[in-house]
C-alpha positions as CSV (number, residue, x, y, z in Angstrom):
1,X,72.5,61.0,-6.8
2,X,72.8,59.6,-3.5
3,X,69.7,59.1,-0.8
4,X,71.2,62.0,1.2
5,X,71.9,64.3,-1.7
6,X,68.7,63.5,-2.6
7,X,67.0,63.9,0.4
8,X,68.6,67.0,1.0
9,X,67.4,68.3,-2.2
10,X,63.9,67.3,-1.5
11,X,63.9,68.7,1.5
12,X,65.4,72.3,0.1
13,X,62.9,72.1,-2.5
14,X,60.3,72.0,-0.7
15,X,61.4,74.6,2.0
16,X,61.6,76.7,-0.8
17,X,58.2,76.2,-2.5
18,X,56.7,76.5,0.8
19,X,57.8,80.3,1.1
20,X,57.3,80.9,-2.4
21,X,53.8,79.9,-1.9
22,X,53.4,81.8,1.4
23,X,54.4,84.9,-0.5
24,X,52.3,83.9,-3.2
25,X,49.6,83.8,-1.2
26,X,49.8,87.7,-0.2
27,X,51.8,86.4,3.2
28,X,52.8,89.7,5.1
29,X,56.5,89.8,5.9
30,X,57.5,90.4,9.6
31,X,60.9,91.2,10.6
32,X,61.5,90.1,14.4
33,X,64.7,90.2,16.7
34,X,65.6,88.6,20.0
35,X,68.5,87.1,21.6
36,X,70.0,83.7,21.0
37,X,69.1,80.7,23.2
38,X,66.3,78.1,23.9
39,X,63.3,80.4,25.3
40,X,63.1,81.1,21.5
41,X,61.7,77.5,21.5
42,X,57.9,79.4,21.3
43,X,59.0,81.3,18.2
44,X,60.7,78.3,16.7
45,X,57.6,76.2,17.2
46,X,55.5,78.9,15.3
47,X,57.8,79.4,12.3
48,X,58.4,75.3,12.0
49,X,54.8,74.2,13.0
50,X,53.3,76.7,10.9
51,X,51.4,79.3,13.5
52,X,52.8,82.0,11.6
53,X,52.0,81.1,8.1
54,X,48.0,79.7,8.9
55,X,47.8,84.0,10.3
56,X,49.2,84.8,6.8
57,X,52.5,86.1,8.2
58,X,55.8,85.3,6.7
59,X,58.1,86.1,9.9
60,X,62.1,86.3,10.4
61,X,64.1,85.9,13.3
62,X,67.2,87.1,13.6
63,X,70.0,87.5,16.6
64,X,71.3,90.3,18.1
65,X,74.5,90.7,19.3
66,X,73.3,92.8,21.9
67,X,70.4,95.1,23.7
68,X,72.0,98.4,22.1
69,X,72.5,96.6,18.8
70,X,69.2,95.2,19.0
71,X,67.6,98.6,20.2
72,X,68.7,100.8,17.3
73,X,68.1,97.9,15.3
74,X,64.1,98.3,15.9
75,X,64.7,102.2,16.2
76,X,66.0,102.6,12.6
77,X,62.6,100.4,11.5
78,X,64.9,97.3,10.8
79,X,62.5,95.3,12.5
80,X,58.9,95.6,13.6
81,X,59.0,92.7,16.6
82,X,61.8,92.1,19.1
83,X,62.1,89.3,22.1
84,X,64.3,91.0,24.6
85,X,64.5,91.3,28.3
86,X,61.8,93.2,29.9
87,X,64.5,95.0,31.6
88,X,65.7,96.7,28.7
89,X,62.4,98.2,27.9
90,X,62.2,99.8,30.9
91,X,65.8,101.3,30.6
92,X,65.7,102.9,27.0
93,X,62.2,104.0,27.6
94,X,63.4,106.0,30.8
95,X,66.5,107.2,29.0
96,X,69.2,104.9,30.8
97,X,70.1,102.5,28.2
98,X,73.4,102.3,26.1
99,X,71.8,105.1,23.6
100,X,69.1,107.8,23.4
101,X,66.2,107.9,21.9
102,X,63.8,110.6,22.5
103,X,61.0,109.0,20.4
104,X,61.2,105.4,21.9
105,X,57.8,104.0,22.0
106,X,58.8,100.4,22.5
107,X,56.5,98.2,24.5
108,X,55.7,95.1,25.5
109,X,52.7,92.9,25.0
110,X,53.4,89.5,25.5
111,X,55.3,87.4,27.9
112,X,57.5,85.0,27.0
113,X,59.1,83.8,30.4
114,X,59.3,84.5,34.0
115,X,63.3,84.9,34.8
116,X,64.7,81.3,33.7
117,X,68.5,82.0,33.5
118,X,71.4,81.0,35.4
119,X,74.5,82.4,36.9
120,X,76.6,80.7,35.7
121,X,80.6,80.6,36.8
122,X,84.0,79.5,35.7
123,X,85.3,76.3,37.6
124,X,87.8,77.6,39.7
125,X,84.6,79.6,41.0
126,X,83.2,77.2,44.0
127,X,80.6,79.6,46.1
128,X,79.7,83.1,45.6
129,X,82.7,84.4,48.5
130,X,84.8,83.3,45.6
131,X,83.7,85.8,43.4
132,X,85.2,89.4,45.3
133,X,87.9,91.0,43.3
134,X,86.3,89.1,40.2
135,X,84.7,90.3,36.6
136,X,81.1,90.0,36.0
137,X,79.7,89.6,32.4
138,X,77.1,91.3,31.2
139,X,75.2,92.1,28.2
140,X,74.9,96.0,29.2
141,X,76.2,97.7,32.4
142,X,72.4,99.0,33.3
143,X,70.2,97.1,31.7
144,X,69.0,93.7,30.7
145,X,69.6,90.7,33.2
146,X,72.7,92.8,34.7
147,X,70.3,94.0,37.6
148,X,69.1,90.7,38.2
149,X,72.5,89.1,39.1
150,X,73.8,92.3,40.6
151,X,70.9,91.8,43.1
152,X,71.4,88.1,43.3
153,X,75.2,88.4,44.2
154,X,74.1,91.3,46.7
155,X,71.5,88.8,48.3
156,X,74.9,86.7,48.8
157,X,76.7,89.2,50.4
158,X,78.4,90.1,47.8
159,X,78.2,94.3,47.0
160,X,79.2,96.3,43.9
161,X,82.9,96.8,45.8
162,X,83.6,93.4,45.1
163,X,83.8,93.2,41.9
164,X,84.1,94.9,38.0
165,X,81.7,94.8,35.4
166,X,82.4,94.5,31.7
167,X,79.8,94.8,28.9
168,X,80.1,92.0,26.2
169,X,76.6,92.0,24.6
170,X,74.2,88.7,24.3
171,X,74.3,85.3,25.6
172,X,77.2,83.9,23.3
173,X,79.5,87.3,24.1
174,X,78.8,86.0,27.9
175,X,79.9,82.7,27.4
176,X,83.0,83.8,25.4
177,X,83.7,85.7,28.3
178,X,83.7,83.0,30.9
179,X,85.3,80.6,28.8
180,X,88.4,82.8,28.1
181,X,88.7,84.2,31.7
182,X,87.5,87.7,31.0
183,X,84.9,87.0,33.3
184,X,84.1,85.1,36.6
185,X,80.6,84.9,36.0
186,X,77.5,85.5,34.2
187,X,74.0,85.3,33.2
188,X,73.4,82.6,30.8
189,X,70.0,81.0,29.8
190,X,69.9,77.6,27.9
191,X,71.7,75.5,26.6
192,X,74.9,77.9,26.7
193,X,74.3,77.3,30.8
194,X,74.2,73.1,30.2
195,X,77.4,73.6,27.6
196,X,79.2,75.1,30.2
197,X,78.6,73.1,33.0
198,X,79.7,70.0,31.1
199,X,82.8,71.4,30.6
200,X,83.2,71.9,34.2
201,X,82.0,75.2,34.9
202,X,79.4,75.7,38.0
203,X,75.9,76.7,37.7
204,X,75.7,78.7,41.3
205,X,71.5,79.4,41.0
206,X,68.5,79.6,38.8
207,X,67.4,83.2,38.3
208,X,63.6,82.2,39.2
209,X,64.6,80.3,42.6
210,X,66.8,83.2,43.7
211,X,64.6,85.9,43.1
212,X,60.9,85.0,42.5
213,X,58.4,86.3,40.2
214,X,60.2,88.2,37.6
215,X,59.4,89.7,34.0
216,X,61.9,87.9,32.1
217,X,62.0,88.5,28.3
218,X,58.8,89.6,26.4
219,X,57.9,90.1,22.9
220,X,57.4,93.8,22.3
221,X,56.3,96.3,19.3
222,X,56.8,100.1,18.8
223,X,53.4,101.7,19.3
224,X,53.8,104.3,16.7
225,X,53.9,101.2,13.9
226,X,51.5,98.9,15.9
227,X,48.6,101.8,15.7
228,X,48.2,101.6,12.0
229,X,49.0,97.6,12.0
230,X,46.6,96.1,14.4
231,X,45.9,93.0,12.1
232,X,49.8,92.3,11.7
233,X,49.9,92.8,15.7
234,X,47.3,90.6,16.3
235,X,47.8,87.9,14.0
236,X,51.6,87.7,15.6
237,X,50.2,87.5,18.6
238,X,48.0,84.5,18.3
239,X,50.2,83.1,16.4
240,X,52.7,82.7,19.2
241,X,49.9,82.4,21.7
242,X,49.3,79.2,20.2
243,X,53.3,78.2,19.6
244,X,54.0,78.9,23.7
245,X,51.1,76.8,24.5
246,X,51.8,73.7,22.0
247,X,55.1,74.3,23.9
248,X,53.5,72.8,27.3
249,X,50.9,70.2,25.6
250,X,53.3,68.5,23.3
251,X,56.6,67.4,24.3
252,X,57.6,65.3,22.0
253,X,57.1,68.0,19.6
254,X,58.5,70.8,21.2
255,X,62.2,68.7,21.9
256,X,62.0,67.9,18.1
257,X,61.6,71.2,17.5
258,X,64.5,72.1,20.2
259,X,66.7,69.5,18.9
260,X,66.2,71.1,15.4
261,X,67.6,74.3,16.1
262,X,70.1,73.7,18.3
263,X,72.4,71.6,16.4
264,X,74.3,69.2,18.6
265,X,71.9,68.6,21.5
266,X,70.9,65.8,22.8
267,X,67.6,64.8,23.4
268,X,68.4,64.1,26.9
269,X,69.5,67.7,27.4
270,X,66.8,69.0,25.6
271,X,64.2,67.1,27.6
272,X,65.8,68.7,30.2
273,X,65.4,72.3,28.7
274,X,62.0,71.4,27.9
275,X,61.4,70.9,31.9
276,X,63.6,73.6,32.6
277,X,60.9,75.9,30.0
278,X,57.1,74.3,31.7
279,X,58.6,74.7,35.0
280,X,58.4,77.2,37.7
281,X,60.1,80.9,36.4
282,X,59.8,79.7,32.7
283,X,57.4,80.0,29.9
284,X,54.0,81.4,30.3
285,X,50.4,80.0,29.2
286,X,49.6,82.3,26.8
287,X,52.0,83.8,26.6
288,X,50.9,85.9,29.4
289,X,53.0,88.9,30.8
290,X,53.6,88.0,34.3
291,X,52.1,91.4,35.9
292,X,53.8,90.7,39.6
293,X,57.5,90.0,37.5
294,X,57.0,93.2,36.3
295,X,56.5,95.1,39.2
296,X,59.6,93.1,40.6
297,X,61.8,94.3,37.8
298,X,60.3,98.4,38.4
299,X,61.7,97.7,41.9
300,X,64.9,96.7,40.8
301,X,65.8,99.3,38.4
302,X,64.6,101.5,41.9
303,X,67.7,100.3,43.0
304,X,70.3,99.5,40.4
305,X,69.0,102.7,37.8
306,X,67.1,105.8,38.4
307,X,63.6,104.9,39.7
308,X,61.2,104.0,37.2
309,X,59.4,107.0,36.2
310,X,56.1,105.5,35.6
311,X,53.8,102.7,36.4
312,X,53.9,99.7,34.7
313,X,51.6,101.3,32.1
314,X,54.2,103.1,30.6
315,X,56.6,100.1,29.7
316,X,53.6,97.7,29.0
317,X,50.2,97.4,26.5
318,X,47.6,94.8,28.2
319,X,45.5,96.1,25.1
320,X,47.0,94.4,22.8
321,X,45.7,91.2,24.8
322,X,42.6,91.9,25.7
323,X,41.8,92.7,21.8
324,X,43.5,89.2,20.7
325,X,41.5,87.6,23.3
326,X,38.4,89.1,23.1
327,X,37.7,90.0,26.5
């Protein structure tokens, strides 16, 4: 056997012992779904540094194709968790997203980051003018990150007369769009936004410079299973409490961990994301909700959807924080 069989072997063997042991030990399995791309890094960090197991939970991650996928996904008690834009939450829960659900109960309760995406465009794409009588890619037509770039492009003088929309679902349907010319341009976060660009493709703005505080994704739980799971909730939530903030205190760490599972990347570019994820519009300490980012994404969906029909009570549960934190 050679040293990389070997190694490999090792490796695999102990992977495996690892889980067996965690379910051994009466670990509780957690099903959890998000979207595809480096703000996963806190969730990463939890499930390869261990924050997960030490709360006895033996967690999943999976990747949606998509926000309706992904919706009746969770709906249809596939999954207990999901990371998804905050966005979405508020859509489905007001009846505007891509399907019905008259018993959605979906809300957040943690924050993972404050708007860190670009828009991102094909090369022949120089400046925003370019883009009338052009495609835009988006996951859904109403709902995710959609209503951030359709109010970015309108803050460029660009209005919904210029262009068409097309859906295409999650970050990698985006980039297959822009890369095959069904689209002009997109919202992409990292590294799908780096890939691009160093194949000539033009990052026009950050997200978070553009438009300020926003609620970008969140991690969020139906309330109907979290009521009779408090211990599962809470043990998730300090476990990636503790992930989002090893994310800022330990670099080295984190870009291992970056580098890991995104096969391919360099350490330069994930230094990069790492600066791009502890800077201004991306993760947050504790994975706090950031309570002015969601009032900035209510006011959006005043404009690009019906008008919220609620406060940000109904789309949001701060009591899930205050219990893991005591306070």
């Amino acid at each position: 056997m050679n040293h990389i069989t070997r190694r490999t072997t090792l490796a695999c063997a102990f992977l495996l012992s690892g889980l067996t042991q965690a379910f051994a030990q009466g670990a509780t399995p957690i099903r959890m779904i998000g979207f595809g791309g480096a703000t996963n890094l806190p969730a990463w960090v939890a499930l390869d540094k261990g924050m997960f197991a030490k709360e006895g939970l033996a967690v999943t991650l999976d990747k949606t194709a998509g926000s309706k996928d992904q919706m009746q996904d969770v709906m249809s008690g596939k999954y207990e968790f999901v990371t998804t834009a905050f966005d979405n939450i508020v859509a489905y829960t007001d009846g505007e997203g891509a399907v019905k659900f008259p018993d959605f109960d979906l809300k957040a309760i943690l924050g993972v980051h404050s708007g860190l995406n670009s828009v991102v465009a094909r090369p022949e794409i120089k400046k925003y003018e370019d883009l009338r009588g052009k495609t835009v890619a988006v996951d859904a037509v109403s709902s995710g990150y959609a209503t951030v770039l359709y109010e970015i492009l309108k803050r460029k003088g660009i209005t919904d007369k210029d262009y068409k929309v097309i859906a295409v679902g999650a970050t990698d349907g985006r980039m297959a769009a822009l890369e095959d010319g069904r689209a002009q341009v997109g919202i992409l976060s990292s590294p799908q936004d780096i890939q691009l660009q160093k194949k000539g493709f033009n990052i026009l703005d950050d997200a978070a410079a553009a438009l300020g505080d926003s609620q970008g994704s969140v991690y969020a739980v139906r309330q109907s299973w979290a009521k009779g799971h408090e211990k599962e909730v809470l043990a998730l939530m300090r476990s990636v409490i503790a992930a989002q903030n090893y994310v800022f205190d330990n670099k080295d760490g984190a870009v291992e961990v970056l580098m890991k599972r995104t096969p391919g990347l360099s350490k330069a570019d994930a230094e990069d994301i790492w600066s791009r994820l502890t800077g201004p519009g991306g993760l947050t300490r504790n994975a706090a909700l950031n309570l002015k980012g969601v009032d900035s994404v209510l006011d959006l969906r005043r404009v690009y959807g019906n008008p919220a029909k609620g406060d940000s009570s109904k789309y949001i549960d701060t009591s899930w924080q205050q219990k893991v934190s005591g306070k």
